[in-house]
N, C-alpha and C positions, 0 to 999 in steps of 0.2 A: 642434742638428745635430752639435756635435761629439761630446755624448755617444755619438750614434749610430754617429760613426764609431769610437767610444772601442768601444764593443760588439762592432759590426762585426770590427774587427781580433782583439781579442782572441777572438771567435767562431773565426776563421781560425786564428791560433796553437794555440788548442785542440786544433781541426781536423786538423793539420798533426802539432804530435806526438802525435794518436790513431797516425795512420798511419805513424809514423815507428817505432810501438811494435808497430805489427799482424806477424807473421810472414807472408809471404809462403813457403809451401810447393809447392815441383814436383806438379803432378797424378801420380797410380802406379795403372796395370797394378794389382786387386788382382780378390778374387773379389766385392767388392762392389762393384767399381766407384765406391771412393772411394780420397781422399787419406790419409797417413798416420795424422793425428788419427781421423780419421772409422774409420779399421777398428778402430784402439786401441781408440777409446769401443767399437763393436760386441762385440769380445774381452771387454773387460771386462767389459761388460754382461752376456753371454754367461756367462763362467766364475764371478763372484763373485755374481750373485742367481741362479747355477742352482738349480730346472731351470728351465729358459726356454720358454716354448710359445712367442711370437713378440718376437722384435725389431725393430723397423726405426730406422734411423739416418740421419735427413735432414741434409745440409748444405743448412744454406738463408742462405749468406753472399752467396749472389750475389743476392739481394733487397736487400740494405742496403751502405752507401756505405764500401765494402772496396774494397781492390783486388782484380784478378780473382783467379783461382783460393785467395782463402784462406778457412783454416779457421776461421771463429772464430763464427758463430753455426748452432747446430743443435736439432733439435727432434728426441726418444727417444721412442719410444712401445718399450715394456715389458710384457709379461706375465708372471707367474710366480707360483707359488704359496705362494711367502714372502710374498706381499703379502695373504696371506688373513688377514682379520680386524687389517688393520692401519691403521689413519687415516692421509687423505692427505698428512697432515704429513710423518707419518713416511717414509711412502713416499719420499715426495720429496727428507728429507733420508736416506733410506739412499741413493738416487740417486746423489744431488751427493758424496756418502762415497765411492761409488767411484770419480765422475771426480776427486776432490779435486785429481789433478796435472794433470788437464787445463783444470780449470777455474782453479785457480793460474796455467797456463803461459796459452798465448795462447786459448782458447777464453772469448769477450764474454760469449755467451747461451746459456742451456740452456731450452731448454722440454720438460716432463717429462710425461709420460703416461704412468701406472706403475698398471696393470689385474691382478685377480686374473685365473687362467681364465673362471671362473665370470661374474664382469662382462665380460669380452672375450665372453665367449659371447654374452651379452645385448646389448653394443651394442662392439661391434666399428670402430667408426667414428670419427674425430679431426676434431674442427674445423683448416678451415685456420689456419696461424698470420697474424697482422694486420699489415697493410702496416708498414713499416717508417717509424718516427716521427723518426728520426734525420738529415733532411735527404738524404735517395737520390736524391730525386726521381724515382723506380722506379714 
């Protein structure tokens, strides 16, 4: 029983400076209707795998066991025609290339979905992202 508690605490301390490391950023007024991080990622996405035919930029921090309004896990869905003829390795790590300082700085998760036109034609559609495994209890 005491290892239990031995776990237990140390579980908590983990816990504790997770969120002691998480940035807490002001919501903003923007034209997407997100926070700082989240137009950044969009920008980026936008100007460095141009041309872009669609992007969308979900924060989806507030599924998982953050304090409210932060930035730190999100899911990209991407189309662009630099991704033709390219494996979805690459795809993914051109992705992560461009957010390199956000994913440095405080952004947890990136879930990537990075479609030529031609496949975004064909199926256009993204699975939900999977409950958060992280203790949310969400």
């Amino acid at each position: 029983q005491s290892r239990v508690r031995m776990l237990v605490a140390a579980r908590r301390a983990a816990l504790s400076a997770h969120r002691r490391r998480v940035r807490v950023l002001p919501a903003m007024a923007t034209s997407t209707g997100g926070g700082p991080v989240q137009v950044a990622i969009d920008q980026k996405l936008r100007t460095q795998l141009a041309p872009v035919v669609h992007v969308d930029v979900l924060n989806e921090s507030d599924g998982h066991n953050v304090p409210r309004g932060s930035e730190t896990h999100f899911k990209v869905v991407v189309v662009s025609p630099r991704f033709d003829g390219m494996a979805r390795l690459a795809r993914h790590r051109l992705v992560s290339a461009t957010l390199a300082d956000e994913l440095a700085g405080g952004v947890h998760a990136l879930s990537i979905t990075a479609r030529s036109p031609s496949e975004w034609a064909h199926r256009s559609t993204v699975a939900p992202s999977p409950a958060c495994a992280g203790g949310s209890k969400k």
